[in-house]
TIZADO-834182 format. One record per atom (N, C-alpha, C): x negated, y negated, z; atom name; residue in one letter. Coordinates in nm, 3 decimals. Each point is the difference from the previous one (the first is absolute). Layout:
N
[[X, Y, Z], CA, a]
...
end
This chain:
156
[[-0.082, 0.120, 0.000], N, x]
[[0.082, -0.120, 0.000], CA, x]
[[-0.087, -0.126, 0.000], C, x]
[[-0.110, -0.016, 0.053], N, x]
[[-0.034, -0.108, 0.001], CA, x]
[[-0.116, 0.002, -0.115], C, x]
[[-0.030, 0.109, -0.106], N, x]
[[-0.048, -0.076, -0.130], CA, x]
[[0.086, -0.065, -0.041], C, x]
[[0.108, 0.041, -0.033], N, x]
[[0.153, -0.038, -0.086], CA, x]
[[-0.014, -0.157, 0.042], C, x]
[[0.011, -0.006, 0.182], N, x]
[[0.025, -0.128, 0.012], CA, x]
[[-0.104, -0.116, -0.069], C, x]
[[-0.122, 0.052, 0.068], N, x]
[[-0.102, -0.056, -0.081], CA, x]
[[-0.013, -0.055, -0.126], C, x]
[[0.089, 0.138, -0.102], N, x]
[[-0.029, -0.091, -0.142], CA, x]
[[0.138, -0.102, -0.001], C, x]
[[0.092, 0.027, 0.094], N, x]
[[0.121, -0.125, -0.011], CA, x]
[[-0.104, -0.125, 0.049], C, x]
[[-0.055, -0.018, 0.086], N, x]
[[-0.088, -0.110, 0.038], CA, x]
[[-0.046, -0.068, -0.123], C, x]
[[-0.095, 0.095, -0.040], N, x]
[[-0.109, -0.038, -0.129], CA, x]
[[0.126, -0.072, -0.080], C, x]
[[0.064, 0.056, -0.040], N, x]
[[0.097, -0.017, -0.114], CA, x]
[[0.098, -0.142, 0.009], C, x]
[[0.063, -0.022, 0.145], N, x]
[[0.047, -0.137, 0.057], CA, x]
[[-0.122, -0.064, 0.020], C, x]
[[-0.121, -0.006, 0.015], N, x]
[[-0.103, -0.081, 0.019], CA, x]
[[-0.098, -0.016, -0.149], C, x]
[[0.062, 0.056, -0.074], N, x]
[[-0.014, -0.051, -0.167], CA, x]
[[0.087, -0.090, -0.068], C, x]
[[0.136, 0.018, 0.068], N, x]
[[0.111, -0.139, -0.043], CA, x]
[[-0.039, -0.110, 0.043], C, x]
[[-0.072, 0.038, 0.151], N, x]
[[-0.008, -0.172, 0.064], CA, x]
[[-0.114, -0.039, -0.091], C, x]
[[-0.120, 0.050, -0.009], N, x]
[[-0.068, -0.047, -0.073], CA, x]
[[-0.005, -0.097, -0.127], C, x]
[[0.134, 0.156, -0.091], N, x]
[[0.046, -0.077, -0.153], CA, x]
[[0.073, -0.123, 0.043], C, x]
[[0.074, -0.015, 0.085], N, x]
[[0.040, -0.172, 0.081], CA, x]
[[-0.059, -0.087, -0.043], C, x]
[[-0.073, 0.054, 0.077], N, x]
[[-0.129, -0.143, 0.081], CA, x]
[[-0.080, 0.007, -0.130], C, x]
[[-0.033, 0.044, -0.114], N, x]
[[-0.099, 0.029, -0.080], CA, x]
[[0.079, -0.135, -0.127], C, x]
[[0.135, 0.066, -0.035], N, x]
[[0.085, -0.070, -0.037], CA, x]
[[0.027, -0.136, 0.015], C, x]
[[0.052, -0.034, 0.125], N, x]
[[0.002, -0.140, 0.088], CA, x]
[[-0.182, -0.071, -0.020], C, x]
[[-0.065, 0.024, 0.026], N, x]
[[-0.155, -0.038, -0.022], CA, x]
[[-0.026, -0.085, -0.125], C, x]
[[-0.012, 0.123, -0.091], N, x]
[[0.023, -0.031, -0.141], CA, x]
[[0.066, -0.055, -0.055], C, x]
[[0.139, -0.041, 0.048], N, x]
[[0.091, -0.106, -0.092], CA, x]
[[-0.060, -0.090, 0.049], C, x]
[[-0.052, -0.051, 0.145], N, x]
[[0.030, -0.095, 0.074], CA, x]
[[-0.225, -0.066, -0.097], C, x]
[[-0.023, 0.073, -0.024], N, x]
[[-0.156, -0.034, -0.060], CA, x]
[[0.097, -0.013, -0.181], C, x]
[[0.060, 0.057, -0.011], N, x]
[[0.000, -0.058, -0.146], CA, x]
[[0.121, -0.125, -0.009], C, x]
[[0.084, 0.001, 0.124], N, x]
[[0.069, -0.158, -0.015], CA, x]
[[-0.116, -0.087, 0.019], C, x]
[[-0.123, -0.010, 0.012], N, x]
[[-0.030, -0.104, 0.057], CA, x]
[[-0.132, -0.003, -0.115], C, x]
[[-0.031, 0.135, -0.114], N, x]
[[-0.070, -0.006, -0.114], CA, x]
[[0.076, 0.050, -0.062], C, x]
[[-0.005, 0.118, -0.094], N, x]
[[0.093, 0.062, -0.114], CA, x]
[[-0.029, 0.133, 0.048], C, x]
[[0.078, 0.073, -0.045], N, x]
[[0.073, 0.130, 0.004], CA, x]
[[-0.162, 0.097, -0.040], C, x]
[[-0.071, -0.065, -0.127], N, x]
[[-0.106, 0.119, -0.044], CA, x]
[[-0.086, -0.047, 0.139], C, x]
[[-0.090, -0.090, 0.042], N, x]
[[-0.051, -0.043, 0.077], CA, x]
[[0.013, 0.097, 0.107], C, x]
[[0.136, 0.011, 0.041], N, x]
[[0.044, 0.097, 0.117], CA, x]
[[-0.023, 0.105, -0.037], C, x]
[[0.032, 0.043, -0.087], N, x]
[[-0.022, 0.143, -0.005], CA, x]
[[-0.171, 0.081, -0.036], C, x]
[[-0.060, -0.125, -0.037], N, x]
[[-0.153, 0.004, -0.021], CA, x]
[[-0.081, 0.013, 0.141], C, x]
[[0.074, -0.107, 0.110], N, x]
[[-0.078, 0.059, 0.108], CA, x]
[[0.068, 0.064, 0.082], C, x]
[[0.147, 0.066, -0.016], N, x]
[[0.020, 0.110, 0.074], CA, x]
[[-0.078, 0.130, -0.011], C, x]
[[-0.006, 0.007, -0.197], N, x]
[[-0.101, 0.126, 0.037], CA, x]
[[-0.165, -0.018, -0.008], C, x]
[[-0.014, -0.067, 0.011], N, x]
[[-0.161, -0.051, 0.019], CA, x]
[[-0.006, 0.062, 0.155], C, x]
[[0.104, -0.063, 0.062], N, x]
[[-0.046, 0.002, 0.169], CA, x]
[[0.081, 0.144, 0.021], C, x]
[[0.090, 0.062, -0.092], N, x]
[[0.032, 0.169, 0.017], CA, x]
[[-0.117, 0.062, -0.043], C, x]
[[-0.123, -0.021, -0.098], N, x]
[[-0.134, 0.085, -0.066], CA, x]
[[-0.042, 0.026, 0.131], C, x]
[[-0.023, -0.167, 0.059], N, x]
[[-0.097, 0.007, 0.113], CA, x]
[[0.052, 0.075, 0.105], C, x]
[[0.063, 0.006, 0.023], N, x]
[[0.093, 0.085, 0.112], CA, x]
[[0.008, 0.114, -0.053], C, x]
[[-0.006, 0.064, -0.072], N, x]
[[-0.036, 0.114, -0.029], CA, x]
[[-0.139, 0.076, -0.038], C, x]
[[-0.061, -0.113, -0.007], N, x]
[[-0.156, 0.047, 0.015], CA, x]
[[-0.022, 0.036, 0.140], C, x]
[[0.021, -0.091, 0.107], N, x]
[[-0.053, 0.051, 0.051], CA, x]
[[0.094, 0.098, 0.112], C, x]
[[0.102, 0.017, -0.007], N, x]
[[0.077, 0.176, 0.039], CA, x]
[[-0.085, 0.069, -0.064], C, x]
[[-0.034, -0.004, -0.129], N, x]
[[-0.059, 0.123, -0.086], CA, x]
[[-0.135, 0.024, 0.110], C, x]
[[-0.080, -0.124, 0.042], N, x]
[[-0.093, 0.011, 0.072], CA, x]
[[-0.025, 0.020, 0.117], C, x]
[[0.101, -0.036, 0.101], N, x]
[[0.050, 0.050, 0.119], CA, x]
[[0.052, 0.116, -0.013], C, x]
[[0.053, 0.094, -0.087], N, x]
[[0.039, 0.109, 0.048], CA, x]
[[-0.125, 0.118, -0.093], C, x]
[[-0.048, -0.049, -0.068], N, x]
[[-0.130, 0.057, -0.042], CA, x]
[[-0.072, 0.006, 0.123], C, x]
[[-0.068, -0.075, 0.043], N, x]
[[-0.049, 0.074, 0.110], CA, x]
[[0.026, 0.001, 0.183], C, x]
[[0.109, -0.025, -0.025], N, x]
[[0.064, 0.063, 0.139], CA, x]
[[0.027, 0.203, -0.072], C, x]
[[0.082, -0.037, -0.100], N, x]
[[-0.009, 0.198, -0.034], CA, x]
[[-0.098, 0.025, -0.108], C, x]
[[-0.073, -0.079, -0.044], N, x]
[[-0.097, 0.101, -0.062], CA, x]
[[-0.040, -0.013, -0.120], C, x]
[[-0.043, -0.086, -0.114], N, x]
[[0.009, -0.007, -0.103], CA, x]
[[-0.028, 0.113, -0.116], C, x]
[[0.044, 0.092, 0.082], N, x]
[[0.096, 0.150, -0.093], CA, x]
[[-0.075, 0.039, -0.080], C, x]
[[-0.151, -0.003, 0.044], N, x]
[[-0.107, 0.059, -0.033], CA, x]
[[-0.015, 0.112, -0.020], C, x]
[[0.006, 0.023, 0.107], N, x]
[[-0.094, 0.144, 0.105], CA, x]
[[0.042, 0.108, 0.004], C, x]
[[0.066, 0.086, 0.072], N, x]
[[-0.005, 0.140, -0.032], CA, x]
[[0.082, -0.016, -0.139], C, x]
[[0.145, -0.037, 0.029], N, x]
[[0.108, -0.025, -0.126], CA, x]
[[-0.039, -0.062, -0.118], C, x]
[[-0.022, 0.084, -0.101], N, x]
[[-0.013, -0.025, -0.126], CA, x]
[[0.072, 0.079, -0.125], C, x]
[[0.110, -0.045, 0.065], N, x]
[[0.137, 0.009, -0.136], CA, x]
[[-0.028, -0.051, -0.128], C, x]
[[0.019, 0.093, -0.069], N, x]
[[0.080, -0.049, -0.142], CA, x]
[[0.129, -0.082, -0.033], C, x]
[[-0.011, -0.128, 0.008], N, x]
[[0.100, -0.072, -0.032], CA, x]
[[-0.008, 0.000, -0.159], C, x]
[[0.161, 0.010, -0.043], N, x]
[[0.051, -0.027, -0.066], CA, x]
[[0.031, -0.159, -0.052], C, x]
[[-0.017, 0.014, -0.122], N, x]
[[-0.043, -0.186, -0.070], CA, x]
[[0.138, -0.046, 0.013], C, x]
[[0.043, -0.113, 0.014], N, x]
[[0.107, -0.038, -0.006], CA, x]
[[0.044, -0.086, -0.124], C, x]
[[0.119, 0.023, -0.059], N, x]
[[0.048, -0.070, -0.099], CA, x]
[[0.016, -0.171, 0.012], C, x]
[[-0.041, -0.030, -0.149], N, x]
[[-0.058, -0.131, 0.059], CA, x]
[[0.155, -0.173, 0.005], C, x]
[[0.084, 0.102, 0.029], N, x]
[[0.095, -0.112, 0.040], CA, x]
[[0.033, -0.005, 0.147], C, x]
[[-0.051, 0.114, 0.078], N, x]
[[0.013, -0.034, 0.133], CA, x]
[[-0.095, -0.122, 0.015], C, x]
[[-0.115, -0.020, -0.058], N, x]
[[-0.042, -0.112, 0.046], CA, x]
[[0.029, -0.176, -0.056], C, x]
[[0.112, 0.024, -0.095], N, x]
[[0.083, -0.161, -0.063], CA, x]
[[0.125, -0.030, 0.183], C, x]
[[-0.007, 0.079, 0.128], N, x]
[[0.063, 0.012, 0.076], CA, x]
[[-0.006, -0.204, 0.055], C, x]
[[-0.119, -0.057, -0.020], N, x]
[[-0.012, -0.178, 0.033], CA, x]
[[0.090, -0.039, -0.134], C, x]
[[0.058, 0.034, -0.101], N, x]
[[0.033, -0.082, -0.080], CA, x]
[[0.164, -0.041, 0.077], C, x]
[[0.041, 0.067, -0.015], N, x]
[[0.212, -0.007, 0.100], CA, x]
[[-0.034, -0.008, 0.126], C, x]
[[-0.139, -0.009, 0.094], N, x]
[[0.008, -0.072, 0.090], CA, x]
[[-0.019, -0.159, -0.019], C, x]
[[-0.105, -0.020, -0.064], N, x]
[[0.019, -0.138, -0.114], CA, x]
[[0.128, -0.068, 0.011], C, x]
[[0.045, 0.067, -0.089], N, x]
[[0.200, -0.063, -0.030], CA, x]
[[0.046, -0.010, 0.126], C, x]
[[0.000, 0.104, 0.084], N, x]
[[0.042, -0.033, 0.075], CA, x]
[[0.021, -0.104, 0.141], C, x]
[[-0.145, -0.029, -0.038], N, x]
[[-0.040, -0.104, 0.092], CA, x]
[[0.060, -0.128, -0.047], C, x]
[[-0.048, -0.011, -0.149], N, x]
[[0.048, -0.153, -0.040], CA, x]
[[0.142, 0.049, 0.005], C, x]
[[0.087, 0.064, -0.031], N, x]
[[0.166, 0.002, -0.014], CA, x]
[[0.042, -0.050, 0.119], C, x]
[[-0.048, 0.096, 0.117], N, x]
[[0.044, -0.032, 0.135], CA, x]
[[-0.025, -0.119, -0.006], C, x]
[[-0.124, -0.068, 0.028], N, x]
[[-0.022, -0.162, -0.007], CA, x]
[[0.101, -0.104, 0.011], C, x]
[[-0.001, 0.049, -0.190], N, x]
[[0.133, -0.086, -0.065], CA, x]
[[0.111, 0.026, 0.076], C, x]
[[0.039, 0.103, 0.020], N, x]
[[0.179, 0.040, 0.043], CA, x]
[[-0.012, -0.029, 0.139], C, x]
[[-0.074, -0.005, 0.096], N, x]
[[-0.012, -0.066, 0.102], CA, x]
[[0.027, -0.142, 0.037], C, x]
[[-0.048, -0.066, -0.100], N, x]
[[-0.008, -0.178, -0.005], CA, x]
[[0.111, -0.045, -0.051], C, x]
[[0.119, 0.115, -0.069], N, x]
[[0.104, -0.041, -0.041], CA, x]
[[0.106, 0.003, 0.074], C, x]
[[0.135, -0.013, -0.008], N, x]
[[0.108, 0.059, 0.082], CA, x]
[[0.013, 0.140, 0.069], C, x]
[[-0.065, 0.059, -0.092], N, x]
[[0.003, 0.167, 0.118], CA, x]
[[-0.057, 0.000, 0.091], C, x]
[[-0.069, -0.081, 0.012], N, x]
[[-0.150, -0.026, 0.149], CA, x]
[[-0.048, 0.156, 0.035], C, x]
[[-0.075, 0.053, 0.117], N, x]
[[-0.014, 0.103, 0.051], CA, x]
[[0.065, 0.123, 0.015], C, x]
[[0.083, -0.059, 0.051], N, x]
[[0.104, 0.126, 0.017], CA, x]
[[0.046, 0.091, -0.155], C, x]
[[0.058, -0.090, -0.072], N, x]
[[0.058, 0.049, -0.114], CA, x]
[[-0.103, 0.014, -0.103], C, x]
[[-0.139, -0.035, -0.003], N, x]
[[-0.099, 0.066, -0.091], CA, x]
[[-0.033, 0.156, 0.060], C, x]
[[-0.037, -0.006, 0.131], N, x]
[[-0.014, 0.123, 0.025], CA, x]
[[0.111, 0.144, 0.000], C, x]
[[0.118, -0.057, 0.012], N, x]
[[0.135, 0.077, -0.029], CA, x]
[[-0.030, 0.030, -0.159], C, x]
[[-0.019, -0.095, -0.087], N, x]
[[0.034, 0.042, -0.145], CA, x]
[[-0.096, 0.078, -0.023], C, x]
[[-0.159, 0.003, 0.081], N, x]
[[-0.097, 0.045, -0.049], CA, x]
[[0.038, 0.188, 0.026], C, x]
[[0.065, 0.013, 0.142], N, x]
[[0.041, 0.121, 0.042], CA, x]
[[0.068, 0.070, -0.142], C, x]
[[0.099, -0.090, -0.058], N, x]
[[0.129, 0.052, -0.132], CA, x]
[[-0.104, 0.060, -0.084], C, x]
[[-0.074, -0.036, 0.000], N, x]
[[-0.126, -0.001, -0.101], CA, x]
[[-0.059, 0.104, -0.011], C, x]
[[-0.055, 0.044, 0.128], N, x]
[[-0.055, 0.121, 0.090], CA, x]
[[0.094, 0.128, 0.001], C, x]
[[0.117, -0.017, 0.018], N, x]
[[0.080, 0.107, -0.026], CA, x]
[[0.064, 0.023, -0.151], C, x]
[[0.015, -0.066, -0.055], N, x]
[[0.026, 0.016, -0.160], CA, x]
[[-0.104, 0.069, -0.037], C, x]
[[-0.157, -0.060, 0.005], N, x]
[[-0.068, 0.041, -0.075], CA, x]
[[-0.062, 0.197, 0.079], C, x]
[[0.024, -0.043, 0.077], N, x]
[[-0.036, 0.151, 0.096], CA, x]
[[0.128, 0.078, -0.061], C, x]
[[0.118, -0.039, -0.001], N, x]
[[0.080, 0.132, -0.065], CA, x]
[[-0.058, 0.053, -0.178], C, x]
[[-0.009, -0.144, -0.057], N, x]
[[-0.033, 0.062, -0.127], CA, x]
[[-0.141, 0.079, -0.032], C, x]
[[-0.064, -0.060, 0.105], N, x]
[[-0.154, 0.060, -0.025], CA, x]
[[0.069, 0.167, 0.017], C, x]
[[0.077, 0.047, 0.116], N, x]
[[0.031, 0.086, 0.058], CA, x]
[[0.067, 0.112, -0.110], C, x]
[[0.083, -0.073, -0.046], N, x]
[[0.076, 0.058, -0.099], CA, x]
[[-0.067, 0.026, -0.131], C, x]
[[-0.083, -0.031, -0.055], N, x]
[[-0.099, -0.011, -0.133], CA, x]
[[-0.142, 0.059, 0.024], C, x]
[[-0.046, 0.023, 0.193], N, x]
[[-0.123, 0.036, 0.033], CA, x]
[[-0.090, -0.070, -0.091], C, x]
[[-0.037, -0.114, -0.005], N, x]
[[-0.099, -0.133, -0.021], CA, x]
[[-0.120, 0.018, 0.156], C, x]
[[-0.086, -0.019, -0.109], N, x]
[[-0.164, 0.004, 0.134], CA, x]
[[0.006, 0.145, 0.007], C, x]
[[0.024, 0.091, -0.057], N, x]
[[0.009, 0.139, 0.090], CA, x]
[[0.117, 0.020, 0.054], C, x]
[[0.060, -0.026, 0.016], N, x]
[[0.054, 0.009, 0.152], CA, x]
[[0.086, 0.112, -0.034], C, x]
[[0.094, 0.110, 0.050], N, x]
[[0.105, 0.098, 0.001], CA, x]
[[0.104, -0.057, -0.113], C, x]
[[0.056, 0.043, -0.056], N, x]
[[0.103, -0.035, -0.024], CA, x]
[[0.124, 0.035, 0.057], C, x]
[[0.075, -0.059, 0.023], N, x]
[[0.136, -0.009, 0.094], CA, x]
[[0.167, -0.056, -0.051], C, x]
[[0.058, 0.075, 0.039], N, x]
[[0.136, -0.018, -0.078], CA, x]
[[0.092, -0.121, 0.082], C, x]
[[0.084, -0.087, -0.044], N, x]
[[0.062, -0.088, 0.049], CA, x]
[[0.079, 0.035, 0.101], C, x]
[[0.028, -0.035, 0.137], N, x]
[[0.139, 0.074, 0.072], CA, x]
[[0.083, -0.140, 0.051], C, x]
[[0.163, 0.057, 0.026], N, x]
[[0.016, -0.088, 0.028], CA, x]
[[-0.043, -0.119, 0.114], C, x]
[[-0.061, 0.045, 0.068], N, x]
[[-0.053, -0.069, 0.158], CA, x]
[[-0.097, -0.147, -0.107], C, x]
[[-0.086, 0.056, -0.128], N, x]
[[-0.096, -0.112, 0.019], CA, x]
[[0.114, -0.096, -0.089], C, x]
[[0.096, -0.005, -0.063], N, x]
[[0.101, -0.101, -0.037], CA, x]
[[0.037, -0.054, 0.156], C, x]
[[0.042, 0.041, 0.092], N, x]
[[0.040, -0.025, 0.144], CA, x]
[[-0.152, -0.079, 0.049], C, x]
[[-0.111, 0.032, -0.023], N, x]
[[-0.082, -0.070, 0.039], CA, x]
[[-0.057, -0.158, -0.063], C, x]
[[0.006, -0.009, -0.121], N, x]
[[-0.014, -0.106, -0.113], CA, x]
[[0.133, -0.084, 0.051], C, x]
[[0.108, 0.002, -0.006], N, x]
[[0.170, -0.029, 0.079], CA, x]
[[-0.074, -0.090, 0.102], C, x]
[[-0.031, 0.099, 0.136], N, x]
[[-0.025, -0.093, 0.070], CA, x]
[[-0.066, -0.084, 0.053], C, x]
[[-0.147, 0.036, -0.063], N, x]
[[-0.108, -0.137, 0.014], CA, x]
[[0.053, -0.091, -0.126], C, x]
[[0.059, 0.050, -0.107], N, x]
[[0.065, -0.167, -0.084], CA, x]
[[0.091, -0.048, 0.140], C, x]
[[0.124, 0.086, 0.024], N, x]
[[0.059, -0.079, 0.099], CA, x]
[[-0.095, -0.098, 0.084], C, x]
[[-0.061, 0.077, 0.105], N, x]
[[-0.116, -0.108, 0.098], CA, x]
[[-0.036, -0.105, -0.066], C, x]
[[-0.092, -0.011, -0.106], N, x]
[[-0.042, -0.063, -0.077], CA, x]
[[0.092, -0.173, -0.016], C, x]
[[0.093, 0.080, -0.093], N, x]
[[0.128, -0.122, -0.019], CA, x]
[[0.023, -0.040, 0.121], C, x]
[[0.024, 0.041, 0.155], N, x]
[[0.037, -0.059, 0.129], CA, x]
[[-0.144, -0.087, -0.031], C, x]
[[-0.091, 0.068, 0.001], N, x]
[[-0.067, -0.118, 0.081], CA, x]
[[-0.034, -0.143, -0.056], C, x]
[[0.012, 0.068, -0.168], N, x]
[[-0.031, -0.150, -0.099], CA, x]
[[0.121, -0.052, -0.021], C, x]
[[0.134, 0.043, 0.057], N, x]
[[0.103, -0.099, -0.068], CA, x]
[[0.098, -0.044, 0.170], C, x]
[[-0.088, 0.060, 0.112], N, x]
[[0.086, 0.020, 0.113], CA, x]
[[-0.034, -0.157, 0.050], C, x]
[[-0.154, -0.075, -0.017], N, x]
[[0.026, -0.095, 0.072], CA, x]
[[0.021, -0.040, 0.100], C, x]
[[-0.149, 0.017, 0.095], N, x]
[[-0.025, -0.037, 0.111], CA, x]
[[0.025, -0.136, 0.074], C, x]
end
């Protein structure tokens, strides 16, 4: 029980992030432009990932030593993975600074997330299984549009 919980943690402590990552970034490109923002969001995401890569290199090991697997090459569109974070940075930006503000960029971004996760699902895109439509994920698309529309047309 408490991996499970754990990855609920990780997983709610990846929204707050996309928040605050979101909110950041509009709030640096209201005050320059949208590419600007999104130029040093991932400038300062490289760097932040250099050095995890380097902190956890050698806290566990830079996977030298006894372990010497055969990895398998990877196809080379897993690594176009910065381009739709790109967009996404400047989109959010923009749709942030507009009438949807926070709340309702990150709601639409969710619509987004589940549309494209059913079709990937259904067509098995990236690899992934392929999977047949049921009714639950129409019931699921339903009600984050519902949420969605509350929150961008409910009017705080």
């Amino acid at each position: 029980m408490l991996g499970r919980s754990k990855h609920w943690l990780l997983g709610i402590a990846g929204g707050v992030l996309l928040a605050l990552m979101t909110n950041y970034n509009s709030l640096l490109a209201k005050h320059t432009s949208s590419v600007f923002g999104s130029w040093v969001a991932h400038g300062i995401g490289a760097v932040a990932a250099l050095l995890l890569v380097l902190v956890t290199a050698r806290a566990f090991g830079a996977g030298g030593g006894e372990r010497k697997e055969k990895r398998a090459k990877a196809p080379f569109w897993v690594y176009l993975g910065g381009i739709p974070g790109a967009f996404t940075v400047m989109l959010a930006a923009i749709a942030v600074n507009s009438s949807l503000e926070l709340s309702g960029t990150i709601a639409l971004m969710l619509v987004g997330q589940v549309l494209f996760g059913i079709v990937s699902d259904y067509f098995g895109l990236f690899g992934t299984p392929r999977r047949r439509l049921v009714l639950a994920d129409f019931f699921v698309v339903l009600s984050v549009l519902t949420g969605s529309a509350l929150i961008i047309f409910g009017g705080a």
